[in-house]
C-alpha positions in Angstrom: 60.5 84.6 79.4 63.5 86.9 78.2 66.2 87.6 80.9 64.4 91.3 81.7 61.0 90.1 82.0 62.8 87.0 84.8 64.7 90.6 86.4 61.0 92.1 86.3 59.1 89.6 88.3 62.0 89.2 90.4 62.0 92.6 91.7 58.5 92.6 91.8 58.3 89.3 94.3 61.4 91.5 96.6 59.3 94.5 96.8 56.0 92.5 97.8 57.9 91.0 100.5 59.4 94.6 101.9 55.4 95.7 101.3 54.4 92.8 103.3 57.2 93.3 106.0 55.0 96.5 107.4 52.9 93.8 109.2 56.3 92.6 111.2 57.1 96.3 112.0 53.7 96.8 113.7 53.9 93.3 115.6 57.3 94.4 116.7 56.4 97.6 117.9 53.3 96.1 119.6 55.7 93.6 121.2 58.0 96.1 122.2 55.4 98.3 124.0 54.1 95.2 125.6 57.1 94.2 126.8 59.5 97.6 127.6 58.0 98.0 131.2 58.9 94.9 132.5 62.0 94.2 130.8 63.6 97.5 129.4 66.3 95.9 127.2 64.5 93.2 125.6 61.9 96.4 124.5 64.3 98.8 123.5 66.2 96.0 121.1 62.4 94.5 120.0 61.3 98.4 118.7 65.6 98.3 117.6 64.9 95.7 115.7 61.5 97.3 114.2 63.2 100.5 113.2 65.6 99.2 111.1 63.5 96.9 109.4 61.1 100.4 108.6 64.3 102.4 107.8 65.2 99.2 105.2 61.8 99.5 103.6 62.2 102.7 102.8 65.1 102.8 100.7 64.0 99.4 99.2 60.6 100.7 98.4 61.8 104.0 97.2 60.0 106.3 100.1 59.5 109.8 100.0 62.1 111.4 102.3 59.7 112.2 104.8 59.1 108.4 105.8 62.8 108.0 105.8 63.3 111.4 108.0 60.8 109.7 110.4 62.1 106.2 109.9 66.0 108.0 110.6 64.5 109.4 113.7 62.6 107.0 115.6 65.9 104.5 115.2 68.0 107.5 116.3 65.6 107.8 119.4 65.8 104.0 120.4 69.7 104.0 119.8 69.7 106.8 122.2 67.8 105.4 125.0 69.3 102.4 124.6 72.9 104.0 124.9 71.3 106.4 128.1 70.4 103.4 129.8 73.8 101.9 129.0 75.8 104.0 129.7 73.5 105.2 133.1 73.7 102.1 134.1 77.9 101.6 133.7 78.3 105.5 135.9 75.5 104.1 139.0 
């Protein structure tokens, strides 16, 4: 096996894995719905953790920009409530 086909197959196995990381990001997220009205914080950082793992996937994978967009987006909207909550909670 030549050094490129070894880089092939490597990058091959990597992108599988991102592919297969999809399945964690929908547990997650069903996790994080289950759990955000009875514990607010532990949700908001479960769908956290969710969104970054999309927005990963999508430059790993090489997604259109849309997914990316929507990947940005939905982070940028648990970052905020997050932060509102935060920060609500600090001026109470």
């Amino acid at each position: 096996m030549t050094k490129e086909e070894r880089k092939e197959r490597i990058t091959k196995k990597i992108e599988k894995v991102f592919e297969l990381l999809n399945y964690l990001v929908l547990a997650l997220l069903i996790i994080g719905q289950c759990t955000v009205g009875s514990n607010y914080f532990v949700g908001q950082f479960v769908y956290l953790s969710a969104n970054v793992l999309a927005v990963t996937r999508c430059f790993v994978l090489k997604r259109p920009m849309a997914d990316k967009v929507k990947d940005f987006c939905m982070l940028g909207i648990t970052t905020g409530l997050i932060l509102i909550k935060v920060l609500g909670g600090i001026h109470s």
